[in-house]
C-alpha positions as CSV (number, residue, x, y, z in Angstrom):
1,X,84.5,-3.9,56.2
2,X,82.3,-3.8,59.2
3,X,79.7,-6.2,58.1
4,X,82.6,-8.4,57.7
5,X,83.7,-8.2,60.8
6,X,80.3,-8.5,62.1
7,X,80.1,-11.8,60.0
8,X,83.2,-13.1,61.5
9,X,82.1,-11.9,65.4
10,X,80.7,-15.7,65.8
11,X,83.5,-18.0,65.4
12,X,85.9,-15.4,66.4
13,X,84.8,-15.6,70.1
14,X,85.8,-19.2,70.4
15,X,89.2,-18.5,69.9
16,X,90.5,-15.8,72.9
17,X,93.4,-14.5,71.4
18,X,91.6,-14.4,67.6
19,X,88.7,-12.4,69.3
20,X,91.7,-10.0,71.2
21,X,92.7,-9.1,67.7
22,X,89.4,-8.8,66.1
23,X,88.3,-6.6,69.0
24,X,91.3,-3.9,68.1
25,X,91.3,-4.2,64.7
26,X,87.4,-3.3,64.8
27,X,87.6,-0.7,67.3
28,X,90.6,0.8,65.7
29,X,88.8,0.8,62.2
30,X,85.9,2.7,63.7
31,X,87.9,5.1,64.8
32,X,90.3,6.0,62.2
33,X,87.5,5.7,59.6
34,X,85.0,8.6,61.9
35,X,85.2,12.4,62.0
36,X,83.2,14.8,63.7
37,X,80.0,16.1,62.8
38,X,78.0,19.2,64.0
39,X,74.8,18.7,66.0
40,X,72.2,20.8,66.5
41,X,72.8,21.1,70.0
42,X,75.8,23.4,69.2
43,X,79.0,20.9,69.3
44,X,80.8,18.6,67.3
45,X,80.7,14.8,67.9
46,X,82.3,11.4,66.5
47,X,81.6,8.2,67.6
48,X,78.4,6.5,67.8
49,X,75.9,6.8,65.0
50,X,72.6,7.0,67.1
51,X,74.3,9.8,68.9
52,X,76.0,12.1,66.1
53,X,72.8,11.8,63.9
54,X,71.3,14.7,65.7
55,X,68.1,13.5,66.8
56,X,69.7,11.0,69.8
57,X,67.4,10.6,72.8
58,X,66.0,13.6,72.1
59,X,63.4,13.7,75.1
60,X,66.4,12.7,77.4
61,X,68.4,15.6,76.2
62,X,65.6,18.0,76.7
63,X,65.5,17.0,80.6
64,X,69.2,17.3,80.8
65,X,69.6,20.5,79.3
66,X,66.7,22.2,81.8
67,X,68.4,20.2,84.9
68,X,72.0,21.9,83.8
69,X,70.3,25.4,84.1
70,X,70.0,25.1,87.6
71,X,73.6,23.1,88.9
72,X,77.0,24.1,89.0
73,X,78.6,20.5,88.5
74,X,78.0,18.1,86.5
75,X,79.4,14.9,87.1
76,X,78.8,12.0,84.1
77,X,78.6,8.8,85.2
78,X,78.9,6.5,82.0
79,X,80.6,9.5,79.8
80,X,80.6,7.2,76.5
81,X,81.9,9.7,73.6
82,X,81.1,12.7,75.8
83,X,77.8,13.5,74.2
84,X,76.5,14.8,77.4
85,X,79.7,15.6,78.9
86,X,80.0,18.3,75.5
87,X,76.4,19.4,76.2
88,X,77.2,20.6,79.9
89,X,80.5,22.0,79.6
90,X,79.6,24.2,76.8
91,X,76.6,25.7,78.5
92,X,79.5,26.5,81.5
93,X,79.3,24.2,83.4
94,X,82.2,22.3,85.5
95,X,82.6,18.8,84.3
96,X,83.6,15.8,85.9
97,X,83.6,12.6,83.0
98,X,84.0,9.2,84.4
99,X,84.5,6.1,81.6
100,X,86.3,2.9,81.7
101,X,85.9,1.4,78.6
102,X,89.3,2.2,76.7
103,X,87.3,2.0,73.5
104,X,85.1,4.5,74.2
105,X,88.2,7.2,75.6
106,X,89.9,7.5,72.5
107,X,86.8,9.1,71.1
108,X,85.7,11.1,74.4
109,X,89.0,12.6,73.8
110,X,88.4,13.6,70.4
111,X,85.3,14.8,70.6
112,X,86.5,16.9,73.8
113,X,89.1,18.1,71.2
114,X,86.9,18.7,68.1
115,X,85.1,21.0,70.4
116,X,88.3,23.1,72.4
117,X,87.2,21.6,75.7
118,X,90.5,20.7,77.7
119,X,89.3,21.5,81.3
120,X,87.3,18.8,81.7
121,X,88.2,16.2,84.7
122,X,88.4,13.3,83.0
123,X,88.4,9.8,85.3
124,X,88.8,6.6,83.3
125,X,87.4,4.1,86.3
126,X,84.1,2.4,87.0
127,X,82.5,2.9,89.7
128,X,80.8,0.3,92.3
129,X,80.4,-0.1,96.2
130,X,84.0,-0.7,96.9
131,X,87.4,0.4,95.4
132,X,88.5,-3.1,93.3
133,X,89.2,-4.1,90.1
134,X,86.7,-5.6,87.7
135,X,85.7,-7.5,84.4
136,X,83.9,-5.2,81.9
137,X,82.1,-7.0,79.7
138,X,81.8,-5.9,75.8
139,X,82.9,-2.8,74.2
140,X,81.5,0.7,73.3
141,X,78.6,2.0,74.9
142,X,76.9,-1.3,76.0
143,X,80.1,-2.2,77.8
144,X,78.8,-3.0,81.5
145,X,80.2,-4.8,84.8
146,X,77.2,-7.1,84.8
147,X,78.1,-10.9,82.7
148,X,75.7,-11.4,79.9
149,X,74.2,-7.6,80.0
150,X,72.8,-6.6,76.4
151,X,74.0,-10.3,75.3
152,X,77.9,-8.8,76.1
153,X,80.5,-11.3,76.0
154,X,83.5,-12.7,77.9
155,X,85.3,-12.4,74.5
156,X,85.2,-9.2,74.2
157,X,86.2,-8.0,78.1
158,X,89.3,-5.8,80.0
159,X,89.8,-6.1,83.3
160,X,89.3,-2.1,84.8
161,X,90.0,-0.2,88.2
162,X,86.8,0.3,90.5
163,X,86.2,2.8,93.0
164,X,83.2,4.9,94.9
165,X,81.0,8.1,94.1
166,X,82.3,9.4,97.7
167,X,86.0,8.7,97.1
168,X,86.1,10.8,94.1
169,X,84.2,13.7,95.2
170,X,85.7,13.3,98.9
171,X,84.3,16.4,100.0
172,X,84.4,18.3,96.9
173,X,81.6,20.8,95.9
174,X,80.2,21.2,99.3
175,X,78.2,24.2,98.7
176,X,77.4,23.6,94.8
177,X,74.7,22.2,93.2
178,X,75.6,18.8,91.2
179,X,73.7,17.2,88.6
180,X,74.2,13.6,88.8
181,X,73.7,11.5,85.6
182,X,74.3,7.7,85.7
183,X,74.6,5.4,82.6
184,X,76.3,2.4,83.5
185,X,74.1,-0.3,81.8
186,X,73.2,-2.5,85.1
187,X,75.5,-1.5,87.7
188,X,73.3,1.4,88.6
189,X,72.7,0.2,92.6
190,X,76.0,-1.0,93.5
191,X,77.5,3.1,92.3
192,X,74.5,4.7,94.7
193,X,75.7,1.9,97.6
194,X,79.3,3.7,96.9
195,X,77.5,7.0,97.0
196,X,75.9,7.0,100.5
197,X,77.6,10.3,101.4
198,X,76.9,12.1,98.3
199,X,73.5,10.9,98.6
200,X,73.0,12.9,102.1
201,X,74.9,16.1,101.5
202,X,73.5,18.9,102.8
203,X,73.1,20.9,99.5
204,X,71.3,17.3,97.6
205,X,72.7,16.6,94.3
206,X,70.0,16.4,91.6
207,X,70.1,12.7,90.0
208,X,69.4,11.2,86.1
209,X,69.6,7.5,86.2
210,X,68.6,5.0,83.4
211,X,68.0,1.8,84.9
212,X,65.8,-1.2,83.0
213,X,63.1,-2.9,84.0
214,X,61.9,-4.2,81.3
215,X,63.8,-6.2,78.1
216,X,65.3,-10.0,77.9
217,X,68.8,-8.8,77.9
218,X,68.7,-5.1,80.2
219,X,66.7,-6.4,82.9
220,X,67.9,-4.8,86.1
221,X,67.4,-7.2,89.0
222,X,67.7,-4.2,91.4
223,X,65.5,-2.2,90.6
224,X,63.3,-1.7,93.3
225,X,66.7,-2.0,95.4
226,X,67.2,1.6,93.5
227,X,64.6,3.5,94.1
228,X,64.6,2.3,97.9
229,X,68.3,3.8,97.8
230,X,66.7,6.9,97.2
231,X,63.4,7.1,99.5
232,X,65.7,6.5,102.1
233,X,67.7,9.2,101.6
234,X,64.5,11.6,101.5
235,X,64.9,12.3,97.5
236,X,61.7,12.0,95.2
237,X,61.3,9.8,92.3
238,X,59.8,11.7,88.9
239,X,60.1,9.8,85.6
240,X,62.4,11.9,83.2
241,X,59.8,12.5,80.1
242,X,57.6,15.7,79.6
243,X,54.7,15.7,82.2
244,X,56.5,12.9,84.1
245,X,54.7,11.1,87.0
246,X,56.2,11.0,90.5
247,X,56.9,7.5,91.2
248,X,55.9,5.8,94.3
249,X,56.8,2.6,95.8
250,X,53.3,1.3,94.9
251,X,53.6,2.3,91.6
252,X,57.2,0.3,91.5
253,X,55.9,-2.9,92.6
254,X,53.0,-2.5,89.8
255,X,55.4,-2.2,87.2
256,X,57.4,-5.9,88.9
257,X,53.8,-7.3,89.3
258,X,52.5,-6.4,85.5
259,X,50.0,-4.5,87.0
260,X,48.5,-1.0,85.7
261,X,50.3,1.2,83.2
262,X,53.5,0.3,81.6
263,X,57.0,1.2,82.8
264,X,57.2,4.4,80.2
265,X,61.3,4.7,80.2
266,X,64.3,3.6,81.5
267,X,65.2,7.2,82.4
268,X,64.3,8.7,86.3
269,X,64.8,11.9,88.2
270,X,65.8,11.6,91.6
271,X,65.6,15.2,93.8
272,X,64.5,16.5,97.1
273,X,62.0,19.1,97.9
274,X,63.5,22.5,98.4
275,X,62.8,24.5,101.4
């Protein structure tokens, strides 16, 4: 059935209300046909194949987990099926999830389910630099407010809610230690814009952002713009492997000038010193 759909995908996106149809008969196949599995990393999951085949970003997940031993919060920015959202909130933590893609909620909710999680805050809005609403471009995990981003298209699209970082934390969490993770496939810099106050609280959140530099179709064309975000705000740039570098603003502008090593990820961590 799916590589029949995925056959038809072509010719179906020429015709709006064809593709409309398509879209939720495949997303509704994919979810009535899954069922959770148990990972190694101690929960169930449905949903995405790269992440329930219990070897998903396995480098990634390492850095989360160690970061989540020393916050309070964590808020997950680009929640997808909750794979990380599960991680934290079973290790104790206080979870805020924040997804807009109806797709990608019906199986968040599941997996939150599967597991006996039902105190997580769930917020089902993107955010950006202003509260508005928006086009979100494709479906699943790749879904993302930028046209054209990992060859999305306007076929496949719902219009969503937008709002900030600061409006939904509003002075929340004043004293606790957050652990920031943002996933939103190319609208990384517009959600730090609508995150200037979280960025200076006094007690600094602790940050995991993917954002592309390289790759035809995830190219971020902020990028620099992103890590300036940060270095104003006093925070320090590390890349999120093992034995990470701290990234500096001349190392940035070797990476957009093709010069020296190569870019080694698409993951950073963003922190301040502690006194």
């Amino acid at each position: 059935m799916k590589r029949w759909l995925d056959t038809v995908r072509g010719p179906v996106e020429k015709m709006p209300l064809v593709a409309e149809s398509y879209r939720l008969l495949r997303d509704y196949l994919k979810f009535r046909t899954a069922s959770p599995r148990d990972l190694p990393q101690g929960f169930k999951l449905m949903g995405d194949p790269k992440m329930i085949s219990g070897h998903y970003e396995a480098e990634e997940t390492r850095v989360v987990t160690e970061n989540l031993g020393d916050a309070d919060v964590f808020v997950d920015i680009g929640a997808n099926i909750g794979y990380y959202t599960c991680l934290a909130r079973l290790r104790g933590l206080q979870v805020l999830a924040i997804e807009p893609s109806t797709t990608t909620l019906r199986f968040l909710y599941a997996n939150l389910l599967a597991n006996g999680i039902r105190d997580v805050e769930i917020l089902p809005v993107g955010l950006s630099d202003h509260v508005d609403v928006a086009v979100l471009y494709g479906t699943g995990g790749s879904a993302s407010l930028v046209p054209g981003w990992s060859r999305s298209s306007a076929a496949f699209s719902t219009v969503i809610p937008t709002t900030t970082l600061d409006h939904l934390l509003a002075g929340r969490f004043a004293d606790r230690r957050l652990f920031i993770k943002i996933d939103i496939e190319g609208a990384e810099f517009p959600c730090l814009q609508g995150a200037r106050e979280t960025l200076a609280r006094r007690v600094a959140p602790t940050w995991f952002v993917e954002v592309y530099l390289d790759g035809r179709t995830r190219r971020n064309p902020t990028f620099r713009q992103t890590f300036d975000l940060f270095w104003e705000h006093g925070y320090l740039a590390r890349e999120a492997v093992a034995g990470g570098q701290v990234v500096t603003p001349e190392i940035v502008d070797g990476w957009l000038a093709g010069r020296g090593a190569p870019q080694p990820g698409a993951n950073y961590l963003f922190s301040k010193p502690r006194s």
